[in-house]
C-alpha positions in Angstrom: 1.7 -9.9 -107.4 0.7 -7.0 -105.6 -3.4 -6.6 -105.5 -3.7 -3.4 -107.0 -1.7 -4.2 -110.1 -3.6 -7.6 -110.7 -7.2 -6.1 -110.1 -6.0 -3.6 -112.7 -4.6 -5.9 -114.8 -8.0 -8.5 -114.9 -9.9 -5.5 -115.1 -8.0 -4.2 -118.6 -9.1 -8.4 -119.7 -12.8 -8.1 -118.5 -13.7 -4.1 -117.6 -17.5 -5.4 -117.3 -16.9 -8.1 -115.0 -14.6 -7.0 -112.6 -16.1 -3.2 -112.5 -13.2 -1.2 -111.0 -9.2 -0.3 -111.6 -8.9 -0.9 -108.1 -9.8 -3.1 -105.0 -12.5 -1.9 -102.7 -10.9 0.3 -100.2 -10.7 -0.3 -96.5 -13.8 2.4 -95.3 -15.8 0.3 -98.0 -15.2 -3.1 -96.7 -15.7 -2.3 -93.0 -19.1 0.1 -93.8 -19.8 -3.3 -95.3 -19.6 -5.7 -92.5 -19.8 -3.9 -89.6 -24.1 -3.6 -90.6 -23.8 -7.3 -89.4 -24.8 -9.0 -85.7 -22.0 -11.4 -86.4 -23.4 -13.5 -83.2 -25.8 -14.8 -85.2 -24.1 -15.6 -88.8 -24.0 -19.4 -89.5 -23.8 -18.6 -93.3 -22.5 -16.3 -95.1 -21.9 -15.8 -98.7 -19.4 -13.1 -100.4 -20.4 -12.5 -104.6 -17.5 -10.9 -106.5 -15.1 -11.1 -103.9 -12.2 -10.3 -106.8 -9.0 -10.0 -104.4 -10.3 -10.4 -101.3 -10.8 -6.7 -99.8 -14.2 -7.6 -98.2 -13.1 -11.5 -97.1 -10.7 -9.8 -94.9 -12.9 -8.5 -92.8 -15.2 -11.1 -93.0 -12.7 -13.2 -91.8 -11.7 -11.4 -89.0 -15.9 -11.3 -88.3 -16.7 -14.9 -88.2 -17.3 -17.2 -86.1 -15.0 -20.4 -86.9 -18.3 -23.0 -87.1 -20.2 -20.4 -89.9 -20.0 -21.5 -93.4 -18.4 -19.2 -95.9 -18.9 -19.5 -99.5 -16.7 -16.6 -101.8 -17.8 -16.0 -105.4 -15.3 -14.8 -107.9 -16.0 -15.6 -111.6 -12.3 -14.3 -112.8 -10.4 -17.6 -112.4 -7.2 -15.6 -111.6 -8.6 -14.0 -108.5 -10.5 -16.9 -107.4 -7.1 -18.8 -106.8 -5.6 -16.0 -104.8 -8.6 -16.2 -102.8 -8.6 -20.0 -102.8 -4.3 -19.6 -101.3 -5.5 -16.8 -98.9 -8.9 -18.4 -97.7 -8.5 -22.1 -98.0 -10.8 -22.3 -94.8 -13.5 -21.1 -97.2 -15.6 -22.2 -100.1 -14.7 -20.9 -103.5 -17.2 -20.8 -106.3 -17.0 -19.4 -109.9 -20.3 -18.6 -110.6 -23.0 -16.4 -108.4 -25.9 -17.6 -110.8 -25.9 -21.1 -108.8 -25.5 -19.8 -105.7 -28.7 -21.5 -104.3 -28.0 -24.7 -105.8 -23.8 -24.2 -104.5 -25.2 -23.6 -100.8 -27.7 -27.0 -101.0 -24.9 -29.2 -101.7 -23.1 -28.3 -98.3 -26.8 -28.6 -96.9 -27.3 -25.3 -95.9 -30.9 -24.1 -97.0 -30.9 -20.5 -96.8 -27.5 -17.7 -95.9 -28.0 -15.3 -92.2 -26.4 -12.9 -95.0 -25.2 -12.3 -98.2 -22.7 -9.5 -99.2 -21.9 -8.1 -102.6 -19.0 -6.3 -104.7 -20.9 -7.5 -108.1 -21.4 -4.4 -110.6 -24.8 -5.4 -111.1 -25.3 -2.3 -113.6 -22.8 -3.6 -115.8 -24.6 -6.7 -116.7 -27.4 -7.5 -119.0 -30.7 -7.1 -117.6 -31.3 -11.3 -117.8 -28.3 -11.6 -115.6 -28.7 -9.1 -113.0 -32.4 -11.0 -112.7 -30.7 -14.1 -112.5 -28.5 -12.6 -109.8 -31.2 -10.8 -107.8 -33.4 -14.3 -108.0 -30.4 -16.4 -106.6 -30.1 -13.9 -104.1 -33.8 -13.5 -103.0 -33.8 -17.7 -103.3 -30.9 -18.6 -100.9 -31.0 -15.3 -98.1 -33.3 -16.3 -95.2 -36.3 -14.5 -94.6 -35.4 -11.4 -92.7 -31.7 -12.0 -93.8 -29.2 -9.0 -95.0 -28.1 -8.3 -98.4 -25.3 -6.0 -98.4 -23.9 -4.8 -101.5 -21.9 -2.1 -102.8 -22.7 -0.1 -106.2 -21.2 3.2 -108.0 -24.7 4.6 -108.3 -27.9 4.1 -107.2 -29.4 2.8 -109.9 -30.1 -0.4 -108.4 -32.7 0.8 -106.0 -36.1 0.2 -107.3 -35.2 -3.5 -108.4 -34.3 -4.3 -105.1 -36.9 -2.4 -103.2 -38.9 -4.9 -105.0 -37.5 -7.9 -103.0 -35.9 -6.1 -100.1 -36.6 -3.5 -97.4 -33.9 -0.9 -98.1 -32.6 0.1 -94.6 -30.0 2.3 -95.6 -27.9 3.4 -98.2 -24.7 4.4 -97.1 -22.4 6.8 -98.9 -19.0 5.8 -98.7 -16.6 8.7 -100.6 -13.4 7.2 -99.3 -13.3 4.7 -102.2 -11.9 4.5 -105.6 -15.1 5.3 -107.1 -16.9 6.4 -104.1 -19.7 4.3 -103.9 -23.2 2.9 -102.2 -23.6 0.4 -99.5 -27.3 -0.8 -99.8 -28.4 -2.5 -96.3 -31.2 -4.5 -97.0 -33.5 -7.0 -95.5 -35.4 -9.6 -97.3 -39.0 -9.1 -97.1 
């Protein structure tokens, strides 16, 4: 099934959790990654990777030794990503993310990238999300994530240093890269 049509097609099941009609476009993925000295990425963890826009590149980043681990709640998705990445760890849910990277015995991620639509959720669950986040990114590590808005900001200028926000209108909604750095 062709990517489009299926992203549209779990985003009619679950419009909060998947957060777009369409995959993240090309310009969005490589703004994405290329904020990343992919010399020194050992691990590396994708959250709502939904059809794999994003892992692409990723892929093509990585060294061959790093450890990936790809987050995708929509059970659909996650086994297309499972067929198209099976040379990388796929998870259901973002909310044990810390506890998901211990039992490979990695302690903390070089980075962590994001598609989640962290606006969508409840407030309890974007905390949840943010804690995870803050928990298993090394100190000084990047958080890159993507958002329709910037309404994200001041929660995570709380736990990050905000680099740069990149505008990215060659997307379907153009959206925001956030590059930050854990405190």
């Amino acid at each position: 099934m062709n990517q489009h049509l299926l992203f549209l097609q779990r985003f009619m099941k679950s419009p909060k959790n998947v957060g777009s009609v369409v995959p993240s476009s090309r310009f969005l993925a490589k703004k994405m990654v290329k904020q990343v000295d992919w010399n020194n990425i050992k691990a590396v963890a994708e959250l709502g990777a939904g059809t794999g826009p994003i892992t692409r590149y990723i892929q093509s980043n990585v060294n061959r030794d790093a450890n990936v681990f790809l987050f995708e709640m929509d059970h659909v998705m996650r086994k297309k990503l499972r067929l198209n990445y099976p040379e990388f760890s796929s998870h259901a849910n973002a909310t044990h993310l810390e506890n998901t990277i211990n039992q490979k015995n990695i302690i903390y991620l070089d980075c962590i990238f994001s598609g989640l639509p962290f606006f969508n959720f409840e407030r309890e669950l974007r905390d949840t999300l943010v804690d995870q986040i803050v928990k298993s990114l090394k100190p000084g590590g990047m958080f890159i994530a993507f958002q329709y808005s910037l309404q994200m900001k001041k929660q995570l200028s709380e736990h990050f240093i905000i680099e740069d926000i990149k505008y990215v209108p060659l997307n379907v909604p153009p959206a925001f890269v956030y590059v930050c750095r854990k405190k």
